[in-house]
C-alpha positions in Angstrom: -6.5 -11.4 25.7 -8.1 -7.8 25.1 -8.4 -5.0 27.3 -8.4 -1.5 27.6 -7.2 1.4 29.7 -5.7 4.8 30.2 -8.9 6.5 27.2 -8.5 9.8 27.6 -12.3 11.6 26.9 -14.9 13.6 28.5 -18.4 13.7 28.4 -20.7 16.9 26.4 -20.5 18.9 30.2 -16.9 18.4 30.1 -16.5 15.7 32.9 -13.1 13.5 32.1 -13.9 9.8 32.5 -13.2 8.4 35.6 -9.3 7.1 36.4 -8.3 3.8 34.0 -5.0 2.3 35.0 -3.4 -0.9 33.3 -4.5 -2.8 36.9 -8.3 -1.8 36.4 -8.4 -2.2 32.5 -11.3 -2.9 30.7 -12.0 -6.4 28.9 -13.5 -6.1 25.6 -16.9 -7.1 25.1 -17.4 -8.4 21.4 -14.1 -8.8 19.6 -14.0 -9.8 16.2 -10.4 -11.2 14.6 -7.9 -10.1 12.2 -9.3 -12.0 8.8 -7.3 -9.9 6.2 -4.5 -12.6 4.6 -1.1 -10.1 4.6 0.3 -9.5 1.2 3.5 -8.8 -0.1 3.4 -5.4 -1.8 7.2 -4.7 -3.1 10.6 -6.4 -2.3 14.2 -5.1 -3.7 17.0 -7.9 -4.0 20.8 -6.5 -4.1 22.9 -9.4 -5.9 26.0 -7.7 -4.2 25.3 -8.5 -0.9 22.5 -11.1 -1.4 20.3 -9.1 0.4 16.0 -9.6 0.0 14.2 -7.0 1.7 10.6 -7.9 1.6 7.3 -5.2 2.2 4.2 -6.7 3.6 0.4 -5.1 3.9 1.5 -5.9 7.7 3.4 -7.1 10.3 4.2 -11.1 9.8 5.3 -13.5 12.7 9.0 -14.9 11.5 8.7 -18.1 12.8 5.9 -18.8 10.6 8.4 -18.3 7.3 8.9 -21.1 4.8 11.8 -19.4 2.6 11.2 -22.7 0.1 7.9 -21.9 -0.7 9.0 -18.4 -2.2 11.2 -18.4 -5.4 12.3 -16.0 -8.8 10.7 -16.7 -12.1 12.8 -15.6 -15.7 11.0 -12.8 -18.3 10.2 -16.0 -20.4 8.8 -18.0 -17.5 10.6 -20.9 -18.4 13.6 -21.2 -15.6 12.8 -20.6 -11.8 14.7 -20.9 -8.4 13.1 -21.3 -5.1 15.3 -19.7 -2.2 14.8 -22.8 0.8 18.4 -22.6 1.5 18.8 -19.1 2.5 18.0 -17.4 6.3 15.4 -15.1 7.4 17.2 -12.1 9.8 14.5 -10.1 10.6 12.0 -10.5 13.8 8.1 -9.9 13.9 7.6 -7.0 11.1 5.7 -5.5 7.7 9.6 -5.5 6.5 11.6 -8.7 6.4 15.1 -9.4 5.8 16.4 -12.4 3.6 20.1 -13.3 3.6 20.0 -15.8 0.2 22.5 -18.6 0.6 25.3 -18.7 -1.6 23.8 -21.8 -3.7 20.5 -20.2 -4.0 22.1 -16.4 -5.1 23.8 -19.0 -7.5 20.6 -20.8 -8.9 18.9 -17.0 -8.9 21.8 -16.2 -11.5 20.6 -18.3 -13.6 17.3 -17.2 -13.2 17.8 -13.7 -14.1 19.9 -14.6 -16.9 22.8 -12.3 -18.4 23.5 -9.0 -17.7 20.2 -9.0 -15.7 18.6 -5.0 -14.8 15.9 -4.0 -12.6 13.2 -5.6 -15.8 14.4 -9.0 -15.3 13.5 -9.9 -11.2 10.0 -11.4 -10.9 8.9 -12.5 -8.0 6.1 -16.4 -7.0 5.6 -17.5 -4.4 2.6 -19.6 -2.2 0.2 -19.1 0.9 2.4 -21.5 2.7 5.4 -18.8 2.9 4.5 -17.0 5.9 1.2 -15.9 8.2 0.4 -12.7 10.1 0.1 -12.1 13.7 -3.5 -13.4 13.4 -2.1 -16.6 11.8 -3.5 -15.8 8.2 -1.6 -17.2 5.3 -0.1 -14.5 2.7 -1.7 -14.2 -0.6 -0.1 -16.2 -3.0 1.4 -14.6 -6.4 1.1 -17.4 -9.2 4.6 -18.1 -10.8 2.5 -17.1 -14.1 1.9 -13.4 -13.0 4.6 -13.3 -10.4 5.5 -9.9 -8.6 8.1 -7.3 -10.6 11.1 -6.0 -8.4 10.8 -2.5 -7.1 14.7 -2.2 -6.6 17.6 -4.5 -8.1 21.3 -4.3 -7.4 23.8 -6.3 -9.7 26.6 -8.4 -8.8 30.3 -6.1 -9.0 32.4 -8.8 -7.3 34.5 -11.0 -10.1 34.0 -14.7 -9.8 36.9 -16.9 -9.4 37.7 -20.1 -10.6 38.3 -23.1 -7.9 39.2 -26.0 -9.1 38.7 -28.5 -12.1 38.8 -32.0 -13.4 40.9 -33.3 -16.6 40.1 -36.4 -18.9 42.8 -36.4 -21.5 40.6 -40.0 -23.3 38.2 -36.8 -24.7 39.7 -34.0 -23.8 36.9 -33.5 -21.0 37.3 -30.5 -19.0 35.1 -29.6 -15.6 35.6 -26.1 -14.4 33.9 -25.2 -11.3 33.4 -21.3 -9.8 32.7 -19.8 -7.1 29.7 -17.8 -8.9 27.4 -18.9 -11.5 29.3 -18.1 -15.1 27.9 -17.4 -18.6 28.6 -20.7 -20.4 28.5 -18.9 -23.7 31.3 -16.7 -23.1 33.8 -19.3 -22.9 37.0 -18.5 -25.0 39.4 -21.0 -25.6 42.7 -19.3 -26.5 43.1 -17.5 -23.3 43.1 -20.7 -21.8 46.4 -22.9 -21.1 47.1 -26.2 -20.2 50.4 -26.7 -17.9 52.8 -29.1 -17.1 53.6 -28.0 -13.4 53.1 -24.4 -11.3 56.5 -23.3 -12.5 58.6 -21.0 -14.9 59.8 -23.5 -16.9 56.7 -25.5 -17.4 55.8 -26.9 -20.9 52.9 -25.0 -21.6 50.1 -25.2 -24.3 47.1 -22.4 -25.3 43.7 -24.0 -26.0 43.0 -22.6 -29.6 38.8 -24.0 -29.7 36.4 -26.5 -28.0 32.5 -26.8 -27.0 31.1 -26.2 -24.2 27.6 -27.6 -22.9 25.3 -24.7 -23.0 24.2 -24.8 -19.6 24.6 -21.8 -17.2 26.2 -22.5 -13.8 29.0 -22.9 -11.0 29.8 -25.9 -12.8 31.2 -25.9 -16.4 31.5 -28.7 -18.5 33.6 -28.1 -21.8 35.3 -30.6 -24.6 39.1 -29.1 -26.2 39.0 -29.6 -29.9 40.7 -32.9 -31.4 43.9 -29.9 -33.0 44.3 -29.1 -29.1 44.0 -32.4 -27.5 46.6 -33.9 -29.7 48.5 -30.8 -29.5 48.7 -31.5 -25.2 49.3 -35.1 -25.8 52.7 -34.2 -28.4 54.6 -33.7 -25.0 55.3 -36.3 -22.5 55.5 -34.5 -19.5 52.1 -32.8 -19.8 48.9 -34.1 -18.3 49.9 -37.8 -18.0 48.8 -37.3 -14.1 47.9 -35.4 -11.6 51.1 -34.1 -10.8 51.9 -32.7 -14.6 48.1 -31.5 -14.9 48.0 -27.6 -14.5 45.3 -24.9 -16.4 45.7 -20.9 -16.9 43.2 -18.7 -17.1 44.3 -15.2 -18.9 41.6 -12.0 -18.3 38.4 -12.5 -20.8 38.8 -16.4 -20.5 35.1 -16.1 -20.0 32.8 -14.1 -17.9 30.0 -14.3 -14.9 26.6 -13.5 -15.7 26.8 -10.0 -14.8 29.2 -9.6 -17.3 32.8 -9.3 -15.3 35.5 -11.4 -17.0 36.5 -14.3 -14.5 39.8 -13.4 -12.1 43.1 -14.4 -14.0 44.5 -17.4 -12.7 48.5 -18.2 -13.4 48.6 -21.5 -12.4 45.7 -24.1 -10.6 46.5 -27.8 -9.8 44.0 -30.4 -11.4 41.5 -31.6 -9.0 40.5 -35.1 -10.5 42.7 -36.3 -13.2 41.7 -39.2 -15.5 44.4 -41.1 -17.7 44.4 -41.2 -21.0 43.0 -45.0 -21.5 42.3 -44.9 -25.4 44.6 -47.1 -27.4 45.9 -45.1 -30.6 44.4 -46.8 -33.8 46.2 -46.3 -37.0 43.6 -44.9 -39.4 45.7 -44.3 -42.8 50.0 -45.1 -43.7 51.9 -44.1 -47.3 54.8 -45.9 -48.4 57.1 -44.5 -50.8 59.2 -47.2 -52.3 61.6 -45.1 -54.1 62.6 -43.2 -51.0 62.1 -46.2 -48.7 59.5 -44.4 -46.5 56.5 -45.4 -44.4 54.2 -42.7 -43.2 51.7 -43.6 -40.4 48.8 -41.3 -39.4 46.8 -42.2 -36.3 
């Protein structure tokens, strides 16, 4: 599949070589294949628009890419993502083009950890990820001396919160976003548990909690025993779905890029679960000479 034509040269008494066209081309005697594996030499990733722009030692076929064989390693070396979710938009090239999926620029997040700079993207990835024109695998980059980023661009769009789940039994709270969150930023009193979407609802601000230290979309968080009792003093708040409402004030808690979470005045509960505890008295005074009993529960 190799030929030659149109060489433009002369010989030492200045005679050009005779006419070559394309339909009298020239097959190649000895031909010897392209053995050098490609390699990836440098890649930038922009958080923003969660774009992966990769730079190969040469051109690389796209159809040959496995996206899930490639994947971001922490400093530490103890939390990694692979990207297998996320589309390749580039054709045959040195350069490639990687649009990351939303779930995989969320697991990456974690990855790179808080507040994350140019120092914190590291690059694995194995021979199975793509192959050059001549079909020869890339060189693979261990995920213990993985590649360092040559450009990073941060996240600067605020996360949002989309919905959540209430057990009133423990005060169990599931808060789910839209980006991955920083799961120690959490602060309970600009957080508000409502009655109803409306001006007059009964209203009550978190004061402390836990949350399980776990970075993610998905935040799982306990309201302190003060708080819970505090929600459960009135009867029209979260004894269902319909009375079940939460508030999110500015600085509730933040992504991991460090943008507080988008205020939110009012957001319907997604899964409710009733309160099925049974109170249990645990102590009771009696005065005799005022004729009072005093129950605690």
């Amino acid at each position: 599949s190799t030929y030659l034509f149109g060489l433009a040269a002369a010989d030492t008494s200045g005679n050009a070589l005779a006419s070559n066209t394309s339909s009298a081309a020239k097959q190649v005697n000895v031909f010897s294949r392209d053995s050098v594996p490609p390699s990836l030499l440098a890649y930038a990733l922009n958080m923003d628009t969660r774009m992966l722009t990769l730079n190969f030692s040469e051109p690389v076929r796209s159809s040959s890419f496995s996206l899930g064989s490639m994947g971001f390693v922490s400093t530490s070396g103890s939390l990694s993502a692979t990207i297998g979710t996320s589309a390749l938009l580039t054709a045959d090239a040195s350069q490639q083009t990687v649009q990351l999926s939303y779930a995989d620029a969320n697991l990456v997040r974690v990855v790179l950890g808080v507040n994350p700079t140019a120092a914190a993207v590291f690059v694995f990835l194995s021979s199975a990820l793509a192959q050059d024109m001549a079909g020869n695998a890339v060189l693979p980059i261990l995920q213990g001396a993985p590649l360092p980023g040559s450009a990073f661009a941060p996240d600067t769009r605020r996360t949002n919160l989309l919905s959540f789940d209430f057990a009133p039994s423990f005060g169990r709270l599931v808060l789910r976003f839209d980006q991955t969150v920083d799961s120690h930023s959490v602060n309970f009193s600009r957080i508000s548990m409502l009655s109803s979407n409306s001006s007059d609802a009964i209203s009550v601000n978190l004061t402390a909690g836990t949350v399980d230290p776990v970075d993610g979309t998905v935040l799982f968080a306990n309201i302190s025993v003060a708080d819970l009792n505090n929600v459960k003093r009135f009867y029209g708040l979260a004894k269902n779905a319909s009375t079940t409402f939460i508030s999110l004030s500015d600085g509730a808690l933040l992504d991991m890029s460090g943008h507080p979470v988008n205020a939110i005045i009012s957001l319907a509960v997604s899964q409710f679960t009733p309160d099925a505890i049974n109170p249990v008295p645990v102590a009771f005074d009696l005065d005799m000479n005022r004729g009072v009993l005093q129950l605690t529960f």
